[in-house]
C-alpha atoms as one frame of an Amber mdcrd trajectory, in Angstrom:
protein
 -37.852  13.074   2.893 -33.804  13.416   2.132 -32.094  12.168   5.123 -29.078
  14.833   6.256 -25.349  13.583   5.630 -23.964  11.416   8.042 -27.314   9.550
   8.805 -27.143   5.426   8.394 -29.063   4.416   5.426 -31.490   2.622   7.619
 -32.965   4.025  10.823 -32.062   7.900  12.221 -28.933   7.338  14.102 -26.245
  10.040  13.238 -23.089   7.829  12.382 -19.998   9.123  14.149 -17.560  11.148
  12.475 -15.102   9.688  10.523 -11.901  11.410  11.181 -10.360  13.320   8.342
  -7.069  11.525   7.955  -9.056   8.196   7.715 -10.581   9.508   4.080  -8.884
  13.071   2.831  -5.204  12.482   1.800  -5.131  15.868  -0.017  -2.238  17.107
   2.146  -0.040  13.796   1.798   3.730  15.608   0.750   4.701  14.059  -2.842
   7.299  12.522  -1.369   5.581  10.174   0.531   2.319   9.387  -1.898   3.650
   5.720  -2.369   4.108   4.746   0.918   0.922   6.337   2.020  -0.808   4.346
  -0.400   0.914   1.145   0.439   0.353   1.869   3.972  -3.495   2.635   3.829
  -4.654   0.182   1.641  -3.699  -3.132   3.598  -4.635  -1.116   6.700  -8.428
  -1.313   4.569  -8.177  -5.310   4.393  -9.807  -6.973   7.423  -7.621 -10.084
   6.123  -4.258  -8.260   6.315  -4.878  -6.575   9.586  -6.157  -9.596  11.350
  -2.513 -12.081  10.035  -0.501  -9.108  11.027  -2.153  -9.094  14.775  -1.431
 -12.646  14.690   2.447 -12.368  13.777   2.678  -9.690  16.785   1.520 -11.948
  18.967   4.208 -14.734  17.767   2.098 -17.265  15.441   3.966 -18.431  12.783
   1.976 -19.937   9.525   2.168 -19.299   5.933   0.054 -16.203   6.492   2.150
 -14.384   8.809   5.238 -15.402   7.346   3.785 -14.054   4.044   2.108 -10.961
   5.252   5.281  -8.420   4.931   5.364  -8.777   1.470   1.600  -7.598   0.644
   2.848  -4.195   2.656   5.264  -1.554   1.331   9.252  -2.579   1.907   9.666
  -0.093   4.505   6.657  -1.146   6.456   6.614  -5.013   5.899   9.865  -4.753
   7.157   9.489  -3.102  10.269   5.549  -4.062  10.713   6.289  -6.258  14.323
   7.761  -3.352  15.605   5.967  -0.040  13.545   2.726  -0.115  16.009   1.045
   2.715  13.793  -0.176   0.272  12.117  -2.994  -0.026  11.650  -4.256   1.560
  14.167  -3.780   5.171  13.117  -4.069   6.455   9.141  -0.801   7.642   8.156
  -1.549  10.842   7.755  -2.483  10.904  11.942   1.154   9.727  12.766   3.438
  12.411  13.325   5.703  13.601  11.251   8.935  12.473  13.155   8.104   8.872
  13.306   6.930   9.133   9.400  10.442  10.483   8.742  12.252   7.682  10.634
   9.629   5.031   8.685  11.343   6.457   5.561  14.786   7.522   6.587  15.191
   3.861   7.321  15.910   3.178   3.892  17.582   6.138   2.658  19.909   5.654
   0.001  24.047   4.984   1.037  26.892   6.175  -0.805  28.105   3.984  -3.350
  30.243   1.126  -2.348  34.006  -0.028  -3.922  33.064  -3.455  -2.924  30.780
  -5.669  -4.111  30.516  -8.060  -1.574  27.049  -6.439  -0.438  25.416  -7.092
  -3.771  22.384  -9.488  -2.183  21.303  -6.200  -0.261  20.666  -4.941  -3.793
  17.398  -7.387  -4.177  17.194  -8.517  -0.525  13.575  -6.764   0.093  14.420
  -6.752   3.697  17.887  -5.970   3.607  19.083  -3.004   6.042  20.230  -0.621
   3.342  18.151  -1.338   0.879  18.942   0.953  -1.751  15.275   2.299  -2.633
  12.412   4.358  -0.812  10.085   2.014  -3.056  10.540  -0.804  -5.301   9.273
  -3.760  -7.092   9.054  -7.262  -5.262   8.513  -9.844  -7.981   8.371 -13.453
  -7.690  10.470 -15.819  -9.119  10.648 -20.077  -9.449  14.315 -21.240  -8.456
  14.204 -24.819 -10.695  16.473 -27.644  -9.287  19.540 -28.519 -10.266  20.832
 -25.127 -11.947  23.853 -23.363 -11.773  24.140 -19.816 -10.653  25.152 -18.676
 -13.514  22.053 -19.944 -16.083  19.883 -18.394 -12.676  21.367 -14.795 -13.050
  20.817 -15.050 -16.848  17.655 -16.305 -16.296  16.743 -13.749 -13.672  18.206
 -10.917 -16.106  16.405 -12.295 -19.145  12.846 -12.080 -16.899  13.412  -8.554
 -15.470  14.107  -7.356 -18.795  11.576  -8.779 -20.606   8.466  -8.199 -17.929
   9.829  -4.861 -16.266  11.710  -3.219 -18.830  10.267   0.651 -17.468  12.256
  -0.198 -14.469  15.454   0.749 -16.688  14.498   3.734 -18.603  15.095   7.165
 -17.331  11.908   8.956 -15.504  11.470  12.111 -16.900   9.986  14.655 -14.320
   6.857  14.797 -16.381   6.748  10.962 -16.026   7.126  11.337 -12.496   3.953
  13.978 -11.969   2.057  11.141 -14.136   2.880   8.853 -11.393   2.063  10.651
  -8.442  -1.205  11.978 -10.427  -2.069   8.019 -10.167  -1.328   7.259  -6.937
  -3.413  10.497  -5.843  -6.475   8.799  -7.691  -5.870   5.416  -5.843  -5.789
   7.276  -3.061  -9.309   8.985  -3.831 -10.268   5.795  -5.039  -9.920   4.745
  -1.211 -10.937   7.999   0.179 -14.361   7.261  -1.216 -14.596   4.024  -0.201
 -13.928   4.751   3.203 -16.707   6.875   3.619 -18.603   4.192   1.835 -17.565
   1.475   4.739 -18.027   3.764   6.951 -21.990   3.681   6.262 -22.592   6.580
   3.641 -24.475   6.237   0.973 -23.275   7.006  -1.738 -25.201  10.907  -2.286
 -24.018  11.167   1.260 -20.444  11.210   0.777 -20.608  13.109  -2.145 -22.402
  16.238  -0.072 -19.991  15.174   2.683 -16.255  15.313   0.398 -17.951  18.241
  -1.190 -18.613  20.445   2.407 -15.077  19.701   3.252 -13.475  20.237  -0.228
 -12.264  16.784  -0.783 -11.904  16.224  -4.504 -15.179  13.633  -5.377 -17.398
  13.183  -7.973 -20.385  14.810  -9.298 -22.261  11.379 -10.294 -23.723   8.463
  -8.106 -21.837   6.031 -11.299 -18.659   8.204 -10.466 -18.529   7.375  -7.234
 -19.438   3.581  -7.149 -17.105   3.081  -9.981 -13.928   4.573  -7.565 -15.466
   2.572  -4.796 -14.939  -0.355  -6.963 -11.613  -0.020  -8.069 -10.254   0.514
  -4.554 -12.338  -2.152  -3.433 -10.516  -4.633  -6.270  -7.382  -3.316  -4.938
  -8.278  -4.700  -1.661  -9.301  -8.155  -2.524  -6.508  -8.244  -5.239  -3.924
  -7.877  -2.048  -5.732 -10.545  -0.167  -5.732 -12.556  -3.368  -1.841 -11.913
  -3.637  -1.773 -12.825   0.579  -3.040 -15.883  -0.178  -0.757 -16.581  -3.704
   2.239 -16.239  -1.341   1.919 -19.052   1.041   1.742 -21.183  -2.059   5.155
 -23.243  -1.854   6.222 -22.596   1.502   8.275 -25.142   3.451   7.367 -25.900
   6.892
């Protein structure tokens, strides 16, 4: 006999609702699909949520001093004090402190002097000039002058993230947020997966509430996968970043 949606896969114990912003990110504004995405999936890592309750309560280790960067700049900047996190899903946090989470980075008018120029990189600088951007890594060799280290620094961004200096047409732009809406589903599905679904489960259950799913058990394990290697590959990248620390 079928057991109803929302029935454990073992025993007859209804499982509890999960709430809808947990799993359905259909009415996430464009705007605000990247940091929605960077928000919810280190709020999905047991790992991440666990070193950033430790730097709250004032431990300081290569985790916690690594932690911010595995979250998006606006949040890994303000994560001691943004206490959202993780405790509600983004979309459950209302609108006006989503705004400020944001706003906090808006972009300034342009400067005459250049005597600000670090803010340009600094990832936690307090006018950093982007609402997202790219954090890479880079190894600072001994013994070099500044100058061969901006050439060198030039030569790298250039050669590995060349796309950050072409122009982003608007249909570029729909292809992005067209991604980060699948991540996003990716997630969605997995959620429901956690949450103790099976997998025909939360297809009935996306379906009844007109969340976008898929029609195939395969489908659905292969987005619970991917989300799932996004996961471990930001624990993985937690981990990478303590490598080299002093202290």
């Amino acid at each position: 006999m079928k057991r109803p949606p929302g029935r454990q896969r073992h025993g007859s114990t209804p499982l509890p609702p999960l709430p809808l912003p947990e799993w359905d990110f259909r009415n996430c504004p464009v705007a605000e699909l990247s940091l929605c995405r960077g928000y919810e999936y280190p709020r999905s890592s047991k790992l991440i949520r666990e070193t950033v309750a430790r730097l709250r309560a004032g431990q300081d280790d290569a985790l916690t001093r690594a932690v911010p960067f595995t979250l998006p700049i606006q949040l890994g900047r303000l994560i001691e004090k943004f206490r959202w996190w993780p405790q509600s899903p983004y979309l459950a946090i209302p609108e006006a402190a989503r705004t400020k989470l944001i706003s906090a980075f808006v972009r300034p008018e342009p400067r005459e002097s250049t005597e600000n120029l670090a803010n340009l990189i600094d990832p936690f600088a307090d006018d950093h000039l982007h609402i997202s951007g790219t954090i890479i890594q880079v190894y600072l060799p001994p013994g070099q002058s500044v100058k061969i280290l901006e050439h060198a620094f030039g030569d790298l961004v250039q050669r590995d993230y060349p796309h950050l200096f072409e122009e982003r047409p608007d249909r570029v732009a729909a292809f992005d947020a067209d991604q980060i809406r699948d991540a996003l589903k990716f997630l969605s599905m997995w959620r429901l997966l956690n949450h103790g679904y099976t997998a025909k489960q939360a297809i009935v259950l996306a379906k009844e509430h007109q969340v976008e799913t898929y029609d195939t058990i395969r489908g659905y394990r292969g987005a619970v996968a991917k989300a799932e290697r996004k996961i471990i590959t930001l624990e993985r990248l937690l981990r990478l970043l303590t490598k080299g620390q002093r202290g």
